[in-house]
PABA-345909 format. One record per residue (C-alpha): x, y, z; residue in three letters. Coordinates in Angstrom, 2 decimals. Example, Ala and Ser with C-alpha at 12.3 -4.5 7.8 and 13.67 -1.06 7.14 Angstrom:
BEGIN
<site <12.30, -4.50, 7.80>, 'ala'>
<site <13.67, -1.06, 7.14>, 'ser'>
//
This chain:
BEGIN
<site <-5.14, 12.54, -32.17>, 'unk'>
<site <-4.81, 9.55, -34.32>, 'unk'>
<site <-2.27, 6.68, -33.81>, 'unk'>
<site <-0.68, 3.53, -36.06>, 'unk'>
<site <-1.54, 0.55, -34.10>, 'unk'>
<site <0.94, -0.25, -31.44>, 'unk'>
<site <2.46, -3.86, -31.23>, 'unk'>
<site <4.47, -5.73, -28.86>, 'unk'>
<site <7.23, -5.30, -31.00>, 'unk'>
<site <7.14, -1.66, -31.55>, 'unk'>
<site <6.12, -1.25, -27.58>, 'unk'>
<site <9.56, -2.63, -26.96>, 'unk'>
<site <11.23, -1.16, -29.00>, 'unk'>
<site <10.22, 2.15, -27.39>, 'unk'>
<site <10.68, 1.07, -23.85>, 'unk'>
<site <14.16, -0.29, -24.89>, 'unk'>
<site <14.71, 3.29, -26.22>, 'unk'>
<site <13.75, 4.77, -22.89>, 'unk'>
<site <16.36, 2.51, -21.20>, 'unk'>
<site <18.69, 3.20, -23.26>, 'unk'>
<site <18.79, 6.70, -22.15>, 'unk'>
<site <18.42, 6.16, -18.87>, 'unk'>
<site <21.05, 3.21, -18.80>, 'unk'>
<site <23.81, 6.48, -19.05>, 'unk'>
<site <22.44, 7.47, -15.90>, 'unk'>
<site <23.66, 4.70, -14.10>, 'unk'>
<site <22.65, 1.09, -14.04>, 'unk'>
<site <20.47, -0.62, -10.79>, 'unk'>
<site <21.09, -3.58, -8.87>, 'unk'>
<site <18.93, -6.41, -9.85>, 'unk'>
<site <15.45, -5.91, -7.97>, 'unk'>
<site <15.20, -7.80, -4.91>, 'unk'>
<site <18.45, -9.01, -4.90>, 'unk'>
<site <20.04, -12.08, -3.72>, 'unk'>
<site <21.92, -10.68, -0.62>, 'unk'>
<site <19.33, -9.50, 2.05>, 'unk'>
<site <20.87, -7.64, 4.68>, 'unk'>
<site <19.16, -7.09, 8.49>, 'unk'>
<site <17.26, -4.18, 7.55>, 'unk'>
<site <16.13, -5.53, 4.20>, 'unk'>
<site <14.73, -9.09, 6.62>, 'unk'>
<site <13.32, -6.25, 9.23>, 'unk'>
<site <11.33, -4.78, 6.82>, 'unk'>
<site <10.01, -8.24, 5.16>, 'unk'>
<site <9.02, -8.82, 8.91>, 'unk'>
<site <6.79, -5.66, 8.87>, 'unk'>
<site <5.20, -6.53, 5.48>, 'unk'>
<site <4.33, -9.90, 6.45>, 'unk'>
<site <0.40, -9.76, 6.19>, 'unk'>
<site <1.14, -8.54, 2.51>, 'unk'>
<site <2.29, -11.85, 1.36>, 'unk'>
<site <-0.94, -12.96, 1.08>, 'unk'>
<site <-2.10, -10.20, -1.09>, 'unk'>
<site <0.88, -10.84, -3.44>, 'unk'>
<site <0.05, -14.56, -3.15>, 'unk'>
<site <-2.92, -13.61, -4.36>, 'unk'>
<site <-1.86, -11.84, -7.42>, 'unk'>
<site <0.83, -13.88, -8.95>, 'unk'>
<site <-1.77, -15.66, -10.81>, 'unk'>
<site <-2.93, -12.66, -12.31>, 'unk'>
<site <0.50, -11.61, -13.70>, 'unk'>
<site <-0.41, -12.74, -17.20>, 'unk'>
<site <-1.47, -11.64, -20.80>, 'unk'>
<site <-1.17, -7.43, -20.54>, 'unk'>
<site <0.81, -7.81, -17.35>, 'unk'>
<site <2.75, -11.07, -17.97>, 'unk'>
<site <5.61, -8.94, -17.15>, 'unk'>
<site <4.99, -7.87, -14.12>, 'unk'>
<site <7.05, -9.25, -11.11>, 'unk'>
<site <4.77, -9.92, -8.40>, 'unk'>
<site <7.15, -9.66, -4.91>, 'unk'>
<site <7.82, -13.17, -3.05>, 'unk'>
<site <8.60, -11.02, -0.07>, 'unk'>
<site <6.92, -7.61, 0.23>, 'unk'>
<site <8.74, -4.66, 1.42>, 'unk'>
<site <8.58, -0.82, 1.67>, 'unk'>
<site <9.77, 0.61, -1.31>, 'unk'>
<site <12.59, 2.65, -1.15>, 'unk'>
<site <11.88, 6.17, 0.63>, 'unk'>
<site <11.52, 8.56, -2.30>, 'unk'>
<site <10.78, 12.42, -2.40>, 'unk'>
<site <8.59, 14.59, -5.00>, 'unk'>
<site <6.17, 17.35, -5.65>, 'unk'>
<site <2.35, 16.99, -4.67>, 'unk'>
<site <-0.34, 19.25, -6.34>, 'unk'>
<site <-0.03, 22.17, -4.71>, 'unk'>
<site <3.92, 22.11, -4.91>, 'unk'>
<site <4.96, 20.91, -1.68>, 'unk'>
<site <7.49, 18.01, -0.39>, 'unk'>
<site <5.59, 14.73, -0.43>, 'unk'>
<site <6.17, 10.99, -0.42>, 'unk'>
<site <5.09, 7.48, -0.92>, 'unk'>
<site <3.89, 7.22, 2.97>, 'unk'>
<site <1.29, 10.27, 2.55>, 'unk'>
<site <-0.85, 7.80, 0.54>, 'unk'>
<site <-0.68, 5.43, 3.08>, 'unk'>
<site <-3.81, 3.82, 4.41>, 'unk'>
<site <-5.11, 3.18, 0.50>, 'unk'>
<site <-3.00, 1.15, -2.30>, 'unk'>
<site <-1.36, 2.81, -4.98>, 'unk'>
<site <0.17, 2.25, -8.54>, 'unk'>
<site <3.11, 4.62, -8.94>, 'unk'>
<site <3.83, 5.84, -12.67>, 'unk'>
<site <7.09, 6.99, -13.08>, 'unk'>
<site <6.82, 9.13, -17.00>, 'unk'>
<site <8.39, 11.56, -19.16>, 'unk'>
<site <6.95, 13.59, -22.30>, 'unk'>
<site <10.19, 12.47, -24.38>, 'unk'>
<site <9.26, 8.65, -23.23>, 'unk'>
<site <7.05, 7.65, -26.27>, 'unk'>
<site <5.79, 4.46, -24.75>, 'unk'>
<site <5.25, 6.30, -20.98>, 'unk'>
<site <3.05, 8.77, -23.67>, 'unk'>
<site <1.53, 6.07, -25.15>, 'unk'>
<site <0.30, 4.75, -21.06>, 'unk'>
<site <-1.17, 7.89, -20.10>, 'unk'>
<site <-4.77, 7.64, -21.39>, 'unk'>
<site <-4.95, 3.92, -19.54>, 'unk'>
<site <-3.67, 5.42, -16.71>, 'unk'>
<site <-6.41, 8.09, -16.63>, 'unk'>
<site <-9.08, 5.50, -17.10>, 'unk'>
<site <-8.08, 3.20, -14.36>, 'unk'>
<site <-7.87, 5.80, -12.12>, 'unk'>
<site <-11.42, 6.74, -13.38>, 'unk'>
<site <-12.40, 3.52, -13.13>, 'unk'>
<site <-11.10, 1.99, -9.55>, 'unk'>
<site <-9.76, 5.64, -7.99>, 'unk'>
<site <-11.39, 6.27, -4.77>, 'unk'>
<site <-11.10, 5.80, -0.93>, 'unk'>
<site <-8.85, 2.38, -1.38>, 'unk'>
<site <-7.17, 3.33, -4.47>, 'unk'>
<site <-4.88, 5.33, -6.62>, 'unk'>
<site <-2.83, 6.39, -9.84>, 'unk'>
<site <0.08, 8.48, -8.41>, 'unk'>
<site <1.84, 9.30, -12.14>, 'unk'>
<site <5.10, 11.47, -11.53>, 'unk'>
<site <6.69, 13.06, -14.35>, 'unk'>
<site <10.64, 13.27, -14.27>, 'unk'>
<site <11.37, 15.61, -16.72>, 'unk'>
<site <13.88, 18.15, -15.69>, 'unk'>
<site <13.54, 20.67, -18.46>, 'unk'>
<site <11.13, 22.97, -18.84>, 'unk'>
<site <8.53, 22.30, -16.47>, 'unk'>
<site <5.69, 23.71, -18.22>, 'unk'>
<site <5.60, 21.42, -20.83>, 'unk'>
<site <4.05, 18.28, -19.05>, 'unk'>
<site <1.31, 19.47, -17.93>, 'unk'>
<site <0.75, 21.37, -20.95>, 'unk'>
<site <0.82, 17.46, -22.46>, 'unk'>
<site <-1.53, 16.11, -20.34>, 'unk'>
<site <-4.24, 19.03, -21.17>, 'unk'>
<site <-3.33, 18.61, -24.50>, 'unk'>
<site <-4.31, 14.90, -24.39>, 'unk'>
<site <-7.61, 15.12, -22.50>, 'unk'>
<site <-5.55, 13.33, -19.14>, 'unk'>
<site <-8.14, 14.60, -16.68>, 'unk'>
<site <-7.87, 12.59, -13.79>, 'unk'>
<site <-4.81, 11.91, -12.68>, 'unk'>
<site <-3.00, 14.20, -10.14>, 'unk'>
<site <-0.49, 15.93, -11.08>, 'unk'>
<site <2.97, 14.96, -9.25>, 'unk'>
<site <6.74, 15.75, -10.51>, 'unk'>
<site <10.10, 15.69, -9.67>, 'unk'>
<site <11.60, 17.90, -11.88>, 'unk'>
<site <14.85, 17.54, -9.65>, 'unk'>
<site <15.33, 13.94, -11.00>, 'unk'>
<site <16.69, 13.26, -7.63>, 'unk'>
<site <13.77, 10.34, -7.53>, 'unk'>
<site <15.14, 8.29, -10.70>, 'unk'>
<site <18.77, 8.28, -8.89>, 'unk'>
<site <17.17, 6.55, -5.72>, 'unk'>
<site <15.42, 4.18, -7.53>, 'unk'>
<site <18.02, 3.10, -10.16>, 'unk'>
<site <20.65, 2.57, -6.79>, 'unk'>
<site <17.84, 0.04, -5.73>, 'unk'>
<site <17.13, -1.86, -8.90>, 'unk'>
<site <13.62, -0.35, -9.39>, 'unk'>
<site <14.50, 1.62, -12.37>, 'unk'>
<site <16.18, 0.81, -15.90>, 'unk'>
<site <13.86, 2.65, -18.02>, 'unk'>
<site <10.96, 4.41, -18.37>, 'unk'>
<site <8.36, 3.96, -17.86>, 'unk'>
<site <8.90, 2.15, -14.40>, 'unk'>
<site <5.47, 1.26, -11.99>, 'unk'>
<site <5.43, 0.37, -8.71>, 'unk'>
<site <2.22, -1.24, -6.85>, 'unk'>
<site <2.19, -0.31, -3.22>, 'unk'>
<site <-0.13, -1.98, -0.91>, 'unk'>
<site <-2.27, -0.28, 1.81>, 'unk'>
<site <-0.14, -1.06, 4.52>, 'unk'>
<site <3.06, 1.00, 2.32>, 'unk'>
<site <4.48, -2.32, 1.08>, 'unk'>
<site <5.84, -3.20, -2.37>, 'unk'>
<site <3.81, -5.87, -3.95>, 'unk'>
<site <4.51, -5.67, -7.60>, 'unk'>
<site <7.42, -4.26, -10.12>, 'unk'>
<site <6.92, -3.52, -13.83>, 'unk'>
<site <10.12, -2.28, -15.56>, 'unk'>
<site <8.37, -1.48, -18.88>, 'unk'>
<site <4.70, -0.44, -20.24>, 'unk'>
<site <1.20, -2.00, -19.90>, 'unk'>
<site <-2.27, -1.65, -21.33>, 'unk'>
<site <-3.15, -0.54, -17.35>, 'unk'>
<site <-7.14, -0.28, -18.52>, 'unk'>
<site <-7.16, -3.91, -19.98>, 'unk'>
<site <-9.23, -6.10, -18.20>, 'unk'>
<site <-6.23, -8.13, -17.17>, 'unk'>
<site <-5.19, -4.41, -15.32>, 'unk'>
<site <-8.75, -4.20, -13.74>, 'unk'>
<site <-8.31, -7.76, -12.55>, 'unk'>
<site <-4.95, -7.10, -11.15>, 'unk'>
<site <-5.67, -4.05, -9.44>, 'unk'>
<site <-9.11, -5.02, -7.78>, 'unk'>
<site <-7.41, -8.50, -6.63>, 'unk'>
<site <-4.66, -6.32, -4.64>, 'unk'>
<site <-7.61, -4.24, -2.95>, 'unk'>
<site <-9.46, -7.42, -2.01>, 'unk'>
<site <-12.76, -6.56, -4.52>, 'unk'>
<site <-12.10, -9.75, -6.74>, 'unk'>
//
């Protein structure tokens, strides 16, 4: 399947079409906000040794992944629930023990479309052991349909995960996390948050490749 060359322009244009959409939802609180409470400093506590990994990467926040926000104070992402494989319950802390990017996508997001292959071939590329691409798809109508996309499109190694629920996109738009899709996450090995992207990225770029094997300690 052949495609018009994408630009910066028209990639935001996209993405601001996906918030758009999702903005009717209900808006988030800004991520990382101002006001920390106990519980928020508690949890910085227990994600101390990841400072240094997201010291590490806030240099690398540039070109295809200038905007990414790289965390000043790492944290467990909010506790979030959604289908595995096989169909059964499953969240964030069953990956813990190796560091993950979280994809949140849709089929009617054209730029979270437009991500998939680059998603596929990082996970090709760096997957393993230490490291994964956990994509989850949020549509909520007919539930054949994404996978039936990603066959379509020759996505063959990525996992599939859903939440076809959509309970997941209300948790994470209460936090701040989400405004639009598509929405990734970068969760350290420990379970902490070390980077935010509210938008889409060329995630097989060698800026991506740089990124990713920084936060596993390859670089």
């Amino acid at each position: 399947m052949s495609h018009a060359p994408e630009t910066p322009k028209t990639r935001n244009r996209f993405w601001l079409a996906g918030l758009a959409v999702l903005a009717v939802l209900g808006a988030g609180a800004a991520w990382y906000g101002v006001s920390r409470t106990g519980t928020d400093l508690a949890q910085a506590g227990e994600c101390r040794a990841s400072k240094a990994v997201s010291e590490r990467l806030k240099p690398l926040a540039r070109g295809e992944l200038a905007a990414v926000g790289v965390s000043n104070a790492p944290k467990p992402p909010p506790v979030i629930a959604f289908a595995g494989t096989d169909g059964q319950p499953m969240g964030l802390a069953d990956f813990k023990g190796k560091t993950i990017l979280v994809n949140l996508w849709a089929t009617w997001c054209v730029p979270c479309r437009e991500e998939m292959p680059a998603l596929d071939k990082l996970q090709a590329e760096l997957g393993g052991a230490d490291f994964q691409v956990v994509a989850i798809n949020v549509d909520t109508r007919n539930p054949d349909k994404p996978k039936a996309w990603l066959q379509e499109n020759g996505i063959k190694n990525l996992a599939y995960y859903a939440d076809p629920a959509g309970k997941l996109l209300q948790v994470l738009q209460r936090s701040g996390h989400v405004v639009g899709l598509p929405t990734t996450l970068v969760v350290d090995a420990t379970g902490c948050e070390i980077a935010l992207l509210k938008g889409p990225a060329e995630w097989a770029s060698p800026d991506a490749l740089a990124f990713i094997r920084t936060a596993l300690g390859r670089s």
